[in-house]
C-alpha positions, 0 to 999 in steps of 0.5 A: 083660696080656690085658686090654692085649691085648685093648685092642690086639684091639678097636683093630685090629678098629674104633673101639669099645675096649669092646664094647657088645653080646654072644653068650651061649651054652653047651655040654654037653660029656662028662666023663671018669671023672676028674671028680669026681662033685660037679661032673658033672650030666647033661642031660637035654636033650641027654642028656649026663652032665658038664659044661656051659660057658658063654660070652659073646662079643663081636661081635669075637670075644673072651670077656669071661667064661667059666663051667663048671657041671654040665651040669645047670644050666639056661642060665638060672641059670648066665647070671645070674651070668656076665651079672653078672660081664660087665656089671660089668667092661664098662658099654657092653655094652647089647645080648645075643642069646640062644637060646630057652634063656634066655627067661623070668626071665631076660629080664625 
């Protein structure tokens, strides 16, 4: 269903039925008491203890692919696996911006 859906999103938006570029980014968010200790972390960057999310976008707006993590894992690692998951499920995707959080081993 959210993938006819989505079909029907990208249609009305243009031409393209599959997105061919991206928007990776994450987010620090607070953890409540009720998170369980194992998958809260703290980062020391934005000094938050708790979770972080991890998105990917395309230019129309729509979330191919979405990953939670403890906030202490650093952009980088966490965009491996969700670049992965996204460049598996949609081939045209051949252009993603990032912030400087991802450079290095992950660009190349």
């Amino acid at each position: 269903m959210p993938d006819r859906l989505r079909g029907l999103v990208r249609e009305d938006a243009g031409p393209a039925l599959e997105p061919t570029a991206a928007i990776v980014d994450s987010q620090s968010v607070r953890a409540v008491a009720t998170v369980p200790a194992s998958s809260r972390g703290y980062d020391a960057g934005k000094k938050v203890p708790g979770r972080k999310r991890h998105i990917v976008v395309d230019c129309v707006g729509l979330l191919p692919a979405v990953m939670v993590t403890a906030a202490n894992v650093t952009d980088r690692d966490a965009a491996m696996p969700l670049l992965e998951s996204v460049r598996a499920r949609y081939r045209k995707i051949v252009l993603v911006w990032a912030d400087g959080g991802y450079a290095g081993r992950l660009v190349t």
